[in-house]
ZAMARGU-4260 file (C-alpha; in steps of 0.2 Angstrom, whole numbers, plus 5000, padded with zeros to 4 digits):
<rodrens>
0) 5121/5015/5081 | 5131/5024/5096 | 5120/5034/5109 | 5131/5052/5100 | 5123/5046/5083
5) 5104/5043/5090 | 5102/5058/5099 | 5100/5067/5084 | 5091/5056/5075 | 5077/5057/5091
10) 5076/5075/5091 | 5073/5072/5072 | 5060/5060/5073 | 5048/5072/5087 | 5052/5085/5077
15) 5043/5078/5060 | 5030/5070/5070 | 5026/5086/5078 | 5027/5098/5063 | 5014/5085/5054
20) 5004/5086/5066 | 5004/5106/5067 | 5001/5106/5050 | 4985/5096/5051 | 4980/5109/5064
25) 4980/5124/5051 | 4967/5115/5037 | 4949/5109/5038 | 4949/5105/5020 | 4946/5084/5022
30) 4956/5081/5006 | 4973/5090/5011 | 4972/5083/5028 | 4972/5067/5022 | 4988/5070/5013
35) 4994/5076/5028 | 4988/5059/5036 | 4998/5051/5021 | 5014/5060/5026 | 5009/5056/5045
40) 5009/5038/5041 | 5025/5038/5030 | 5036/5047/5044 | 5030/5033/5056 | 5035/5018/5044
45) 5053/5026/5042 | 5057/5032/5059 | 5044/5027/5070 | 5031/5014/5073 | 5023/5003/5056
50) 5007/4998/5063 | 5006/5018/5069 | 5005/5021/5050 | 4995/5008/5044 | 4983/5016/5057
55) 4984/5034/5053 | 4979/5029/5034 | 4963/5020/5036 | 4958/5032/5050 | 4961/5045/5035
60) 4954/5036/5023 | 4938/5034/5034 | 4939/5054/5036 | 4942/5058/5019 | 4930/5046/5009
65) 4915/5057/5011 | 4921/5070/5000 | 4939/5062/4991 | 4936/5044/4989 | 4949/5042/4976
70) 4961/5049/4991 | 4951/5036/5003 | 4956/5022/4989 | 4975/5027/4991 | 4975/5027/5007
75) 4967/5011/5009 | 4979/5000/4997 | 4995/5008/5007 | 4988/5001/5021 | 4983/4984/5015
80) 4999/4981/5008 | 5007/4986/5021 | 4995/4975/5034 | 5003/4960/5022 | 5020/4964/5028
85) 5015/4963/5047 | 5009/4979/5049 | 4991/4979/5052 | 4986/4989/5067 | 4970/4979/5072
90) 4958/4994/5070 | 4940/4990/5066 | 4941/4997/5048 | 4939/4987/5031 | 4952/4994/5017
95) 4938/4984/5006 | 4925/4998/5011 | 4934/5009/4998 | 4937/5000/4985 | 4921/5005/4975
100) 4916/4999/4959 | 4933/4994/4949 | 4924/4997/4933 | 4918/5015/4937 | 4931/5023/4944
105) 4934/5040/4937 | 4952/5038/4934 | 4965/5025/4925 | 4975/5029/4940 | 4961/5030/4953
110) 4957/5010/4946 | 4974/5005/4947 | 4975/5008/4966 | 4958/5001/4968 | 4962/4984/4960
115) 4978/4984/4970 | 4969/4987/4986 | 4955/4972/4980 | 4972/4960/4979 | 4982/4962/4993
120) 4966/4963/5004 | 4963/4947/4997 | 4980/4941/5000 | 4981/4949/5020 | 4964/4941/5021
125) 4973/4924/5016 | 4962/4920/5000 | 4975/4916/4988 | 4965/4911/4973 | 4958/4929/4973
130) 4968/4942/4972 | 4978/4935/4953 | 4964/4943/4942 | 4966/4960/4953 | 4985/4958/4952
135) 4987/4952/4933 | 4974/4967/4929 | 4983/4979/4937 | 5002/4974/4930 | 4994/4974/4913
140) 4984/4988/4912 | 4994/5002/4926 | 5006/5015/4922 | 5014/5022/4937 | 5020/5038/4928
145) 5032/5039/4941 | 5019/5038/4956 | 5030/5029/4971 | 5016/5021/4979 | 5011/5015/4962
150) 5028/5009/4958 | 5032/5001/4975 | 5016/4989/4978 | 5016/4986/4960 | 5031/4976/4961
155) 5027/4967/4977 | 5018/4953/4970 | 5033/4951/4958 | 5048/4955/4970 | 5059/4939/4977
160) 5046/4928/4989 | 5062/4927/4999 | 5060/4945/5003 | 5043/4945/5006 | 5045/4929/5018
165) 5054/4942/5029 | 5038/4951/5035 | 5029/4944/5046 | 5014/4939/5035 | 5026/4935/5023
170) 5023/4918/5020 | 5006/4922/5015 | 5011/4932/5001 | 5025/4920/4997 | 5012/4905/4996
175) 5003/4918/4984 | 5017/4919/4973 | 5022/4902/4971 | 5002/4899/4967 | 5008/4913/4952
180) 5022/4908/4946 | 5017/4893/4936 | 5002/4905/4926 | 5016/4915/4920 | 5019/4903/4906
185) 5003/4906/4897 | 4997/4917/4886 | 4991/4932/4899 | 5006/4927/4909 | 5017/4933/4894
190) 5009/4948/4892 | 5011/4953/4910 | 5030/4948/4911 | 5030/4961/4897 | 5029/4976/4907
195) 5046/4970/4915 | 5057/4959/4921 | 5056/4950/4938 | 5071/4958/4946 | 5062/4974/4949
200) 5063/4979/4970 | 5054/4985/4979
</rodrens>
């Protein structure tokens, strides 16, 4: 990129960052501010830092989960699946703290994110005999109605391990899908490779 070309782009990138953060400024309400938070962290994964965002969600996830733990649950799975792609902050927070009970969770979709978050905590955690109940559950039973995040990190698990290999902790999820591949064949397996084919990206 020539210096003419970035110059722009800089002014861009304080200019969202600093409207974000003004807008967090104007509401007390924990819910909106974690979508703020949520927008916060998306501006840093495409124009700034990634281990920025992954922190800005869990830190929002911590403050929302009081009074909007489905918005905590979000958050959290964002963040875990980022953390599986090299992104993880360090911060001292467990995205497993806001999982809840997978079986009482108010929503289809609310219990979609939280088996998502379960598996790819698992996989960032490196126990890859876990996270296939949480991942199988969630391809069979989840429809993203169009939700991005939904429809992103639910084609991780199936996207080419080539690409994950790319991120730093990428072997760890690729290890994870070669342990997945050969259950594909079975009788659950067919019914998961039903929602699609393999070739969806992420």
């Amino acid at each position: 990129m020539t210096t003419t070309a970035a110059g722009p782009l800089c002014r861009l990138e304080g200019r969202a960052r600093a409207l974000a953060d003004a807008a967090r400024s104007y509401t007390a309400d924990p819910v909106r501010r974690a979508d703020i938070d949520r927008l916060r962290a998306r501006i840093e994964w495409n124009i700034g830092s990634a281990t920025v965002g992954h922190r800005i969600l869990l830190q929002g996830a911590r403050d929302v989960a009081g009074t909007g733990p489905d918005r905590a649950c979000e958050m959290a799975m964002i963040a875990a699946a980022a953390a599986t792609f090299g992104a993880d902050s360090g911060i001292d927070i467990d995205p497993t703290e806001f999982i809840g009970d997978t079986n009482l969770v108010g929503s289809p979709r609310t219990r979609c994110f939280a088996l998502l978050l379960a598996g790819f905590a698992d996989v960032g955690h490196g126990r890859l005999a876990d996270p296939a109940g949480c991942f199988r559950q969630a391809f069979a039973d989840c429809d993203p109605a169009g939700d991005v995040d939904l429809l992103s990190n639910l084609g991780i698990m199936y996207a080419d391990p080539a690409s994950l290999a790319a991120g730093a902790s990428g072997c760890v999820a690729a290890d994870y899908l070669s342990q997945l591949d050969p259950m594909s064949g079975d009788d659950e397996g067919a019914a998961v490779d039903g929602r699609g084919d393999r070739d969806h990206q992420h």
